[in-house]
Backbone as a chain_set.jsonl record, in Angstrom:
{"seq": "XXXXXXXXXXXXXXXXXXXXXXXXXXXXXXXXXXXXXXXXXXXXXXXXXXXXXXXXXXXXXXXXXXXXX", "coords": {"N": [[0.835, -1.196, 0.0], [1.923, 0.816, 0.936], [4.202, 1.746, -0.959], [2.35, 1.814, -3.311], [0.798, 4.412, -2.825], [3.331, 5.88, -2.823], [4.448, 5.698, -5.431], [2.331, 7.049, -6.291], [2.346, 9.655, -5.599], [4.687, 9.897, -6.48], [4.369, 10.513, -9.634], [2.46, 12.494, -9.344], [4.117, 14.309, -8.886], [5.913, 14.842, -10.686], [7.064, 16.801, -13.94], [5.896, 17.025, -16.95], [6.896, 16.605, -20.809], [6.002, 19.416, -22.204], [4.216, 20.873, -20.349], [3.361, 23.435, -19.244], [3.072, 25.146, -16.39], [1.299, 27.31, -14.568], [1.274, 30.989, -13.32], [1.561, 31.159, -9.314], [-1.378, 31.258, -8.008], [-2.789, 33.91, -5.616], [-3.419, 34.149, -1.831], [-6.079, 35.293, -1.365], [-7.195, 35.217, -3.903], [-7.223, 32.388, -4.04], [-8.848, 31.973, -2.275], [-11.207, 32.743, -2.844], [-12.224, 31.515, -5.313], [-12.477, 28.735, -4.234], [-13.905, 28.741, -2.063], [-15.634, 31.134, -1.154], [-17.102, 31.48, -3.577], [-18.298, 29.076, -4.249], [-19.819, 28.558, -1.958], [-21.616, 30.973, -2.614], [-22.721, 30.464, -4.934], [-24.654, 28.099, -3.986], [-26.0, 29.423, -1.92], [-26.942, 31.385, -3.398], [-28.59, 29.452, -5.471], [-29.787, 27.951, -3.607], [-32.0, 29.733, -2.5], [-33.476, 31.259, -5.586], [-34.995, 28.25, -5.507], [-36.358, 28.125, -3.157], [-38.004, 30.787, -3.1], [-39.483, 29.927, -5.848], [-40.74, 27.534, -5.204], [-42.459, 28.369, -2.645], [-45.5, 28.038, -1.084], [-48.494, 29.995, -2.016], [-50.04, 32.063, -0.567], [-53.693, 32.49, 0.549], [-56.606, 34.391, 1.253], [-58.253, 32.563, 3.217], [-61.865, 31.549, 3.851], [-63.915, 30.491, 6.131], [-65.343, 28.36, 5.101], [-63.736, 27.121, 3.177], [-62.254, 25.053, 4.111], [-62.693, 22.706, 3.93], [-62.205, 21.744, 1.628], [-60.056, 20.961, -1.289], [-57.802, 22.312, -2.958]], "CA": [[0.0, 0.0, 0.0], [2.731, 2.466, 0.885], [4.188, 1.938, -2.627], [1.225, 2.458, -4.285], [1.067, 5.737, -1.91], [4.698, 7.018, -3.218], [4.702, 5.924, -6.675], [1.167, 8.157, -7.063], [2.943, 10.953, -4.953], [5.847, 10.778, -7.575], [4.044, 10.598, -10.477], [2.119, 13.931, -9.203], [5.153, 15.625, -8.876], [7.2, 14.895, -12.186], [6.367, 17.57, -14.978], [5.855, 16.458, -18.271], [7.028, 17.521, -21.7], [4.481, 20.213, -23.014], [3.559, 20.966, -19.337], [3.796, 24.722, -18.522], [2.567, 25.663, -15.383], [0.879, 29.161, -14.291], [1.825, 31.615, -11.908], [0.801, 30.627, -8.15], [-2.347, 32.24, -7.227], [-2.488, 34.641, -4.112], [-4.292, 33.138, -1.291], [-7.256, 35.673, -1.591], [-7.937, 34.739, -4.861], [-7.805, 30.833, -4.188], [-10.225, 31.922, -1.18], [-12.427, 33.335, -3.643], [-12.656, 30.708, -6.338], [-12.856, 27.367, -4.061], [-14.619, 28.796, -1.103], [-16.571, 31.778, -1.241], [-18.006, 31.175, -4.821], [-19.164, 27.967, -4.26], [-20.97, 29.159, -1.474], [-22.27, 32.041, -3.157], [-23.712, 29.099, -5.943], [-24.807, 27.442, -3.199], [-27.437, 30.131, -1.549], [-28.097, 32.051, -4.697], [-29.869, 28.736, -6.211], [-31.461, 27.79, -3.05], [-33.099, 31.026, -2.457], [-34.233, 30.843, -6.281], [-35.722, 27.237, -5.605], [-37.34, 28.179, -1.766], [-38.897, 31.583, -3.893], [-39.989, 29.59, -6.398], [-42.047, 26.671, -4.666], [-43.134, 28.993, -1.857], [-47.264, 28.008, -0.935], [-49.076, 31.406, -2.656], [-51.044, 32.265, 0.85], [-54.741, 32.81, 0.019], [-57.645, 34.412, 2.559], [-59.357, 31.785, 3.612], [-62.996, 31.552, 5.021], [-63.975, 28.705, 7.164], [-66.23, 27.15, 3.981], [-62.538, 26.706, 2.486], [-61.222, 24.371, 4.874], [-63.21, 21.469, 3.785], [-62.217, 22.094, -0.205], [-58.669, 20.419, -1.866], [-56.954, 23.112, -4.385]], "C": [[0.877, 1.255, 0.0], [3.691, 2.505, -0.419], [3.543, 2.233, -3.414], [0.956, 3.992, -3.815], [2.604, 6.387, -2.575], [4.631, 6.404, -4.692], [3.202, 7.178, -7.354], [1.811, 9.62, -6.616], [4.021, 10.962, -6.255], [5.806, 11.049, -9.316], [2.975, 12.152, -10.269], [3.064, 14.75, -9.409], [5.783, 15.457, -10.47], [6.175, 15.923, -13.41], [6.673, 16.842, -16.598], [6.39, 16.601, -19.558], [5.941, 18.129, -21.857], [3.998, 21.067, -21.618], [4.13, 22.711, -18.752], [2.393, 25.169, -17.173], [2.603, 27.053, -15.031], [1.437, 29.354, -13.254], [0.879, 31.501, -10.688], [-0.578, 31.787, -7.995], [-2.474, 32.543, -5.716], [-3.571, 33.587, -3.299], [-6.095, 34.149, -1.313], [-8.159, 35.398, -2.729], [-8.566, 33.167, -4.941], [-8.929, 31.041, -2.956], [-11.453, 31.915, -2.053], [-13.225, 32.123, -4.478], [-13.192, 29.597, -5.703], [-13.659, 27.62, -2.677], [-16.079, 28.938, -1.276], [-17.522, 31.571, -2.439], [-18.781, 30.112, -5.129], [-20.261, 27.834, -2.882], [-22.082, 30.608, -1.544], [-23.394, 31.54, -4.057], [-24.908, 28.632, -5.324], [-26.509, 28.118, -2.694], [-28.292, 30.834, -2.154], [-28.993, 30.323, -5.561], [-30.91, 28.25, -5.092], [-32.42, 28.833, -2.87], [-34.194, 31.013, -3.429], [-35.253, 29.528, -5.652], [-36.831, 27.595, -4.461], [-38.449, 29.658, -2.63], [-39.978, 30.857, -4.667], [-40.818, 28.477, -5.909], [-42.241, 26.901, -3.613], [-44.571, 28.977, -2.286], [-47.138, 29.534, -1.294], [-50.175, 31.456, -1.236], [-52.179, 32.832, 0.089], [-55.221, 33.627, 1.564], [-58.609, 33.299, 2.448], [-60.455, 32.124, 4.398], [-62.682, 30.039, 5.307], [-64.83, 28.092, 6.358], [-64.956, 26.526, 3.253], [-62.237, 25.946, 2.833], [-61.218, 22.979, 4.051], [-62.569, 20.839, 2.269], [-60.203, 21.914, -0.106], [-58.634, 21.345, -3.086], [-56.624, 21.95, -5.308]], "O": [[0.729, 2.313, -0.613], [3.843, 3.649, -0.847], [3.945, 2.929, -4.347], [0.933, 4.787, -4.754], [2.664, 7.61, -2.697], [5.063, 7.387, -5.295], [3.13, 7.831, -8.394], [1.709, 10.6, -7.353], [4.142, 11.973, -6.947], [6.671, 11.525, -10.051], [2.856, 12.84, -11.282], [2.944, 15.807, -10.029], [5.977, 16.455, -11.164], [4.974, 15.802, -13.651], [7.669, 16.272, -17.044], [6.354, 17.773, -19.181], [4.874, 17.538, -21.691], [3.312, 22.052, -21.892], [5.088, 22.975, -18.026], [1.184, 25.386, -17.26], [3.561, 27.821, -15.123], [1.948, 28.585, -12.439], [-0.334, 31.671, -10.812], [-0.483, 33.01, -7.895], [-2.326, 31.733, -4.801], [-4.256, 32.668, -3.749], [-7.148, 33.513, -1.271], [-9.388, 35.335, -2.712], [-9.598, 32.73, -5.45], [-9.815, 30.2, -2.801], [-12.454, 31.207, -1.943], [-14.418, 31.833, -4.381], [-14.241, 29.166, -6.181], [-14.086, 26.591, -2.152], [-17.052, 28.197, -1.418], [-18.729, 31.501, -2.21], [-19.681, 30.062, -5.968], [-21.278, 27.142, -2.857], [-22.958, 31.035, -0.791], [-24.564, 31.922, -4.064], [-26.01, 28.683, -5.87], [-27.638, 27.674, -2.907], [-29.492, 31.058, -1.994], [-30.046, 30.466, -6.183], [-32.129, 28.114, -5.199], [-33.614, 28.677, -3.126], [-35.371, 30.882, -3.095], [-36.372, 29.903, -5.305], [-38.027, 27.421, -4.699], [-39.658, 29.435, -2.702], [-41.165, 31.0, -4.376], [-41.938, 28.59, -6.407], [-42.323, 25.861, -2.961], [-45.011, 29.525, -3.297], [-46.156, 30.235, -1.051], [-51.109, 30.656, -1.188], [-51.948, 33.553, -0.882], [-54.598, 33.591, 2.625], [-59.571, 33.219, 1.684], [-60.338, 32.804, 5.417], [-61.929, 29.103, 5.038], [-65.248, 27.053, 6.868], [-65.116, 25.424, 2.728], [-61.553, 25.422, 1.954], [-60.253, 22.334, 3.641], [-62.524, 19.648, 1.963], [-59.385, 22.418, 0.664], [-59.341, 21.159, -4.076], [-56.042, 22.154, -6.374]]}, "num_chains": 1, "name": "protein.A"}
């Protein structure tokens, strides 16, 4: 198992031909992208969904009760 554990560790690390790698991103920005934005996803669609199949409140009388919409 711990071979299979360091040959995947050293096959992560070795760069490839062809393989150019970007410049590091700051840590505010990686906050941004893998945090905050996926909890931004997150409450902007539930909101949509809880808006959207929110009961439409009626006035009811008391002859209503008995009666299936």
């Amino acid at each position: 198992m711990i071979n299979h554990l360091m040959t995947g560790l050293m096959h992560a690390t070795v760069i490839e031909d062809g393989m150019k790698p970007g410049a590091a991103m700051p840590a505010l920005q990686t906050f941004l992208w893998f945090v905050a934005a996926p909890i931004a996803l997150f409450v902007g669609i539930s909101v949509i969904v809880i808006i959207s199949s929110a009961d439409r409140r009626k006035s009811y009388s008391s002859g209503d009760l008995t009666r299936i919409d």
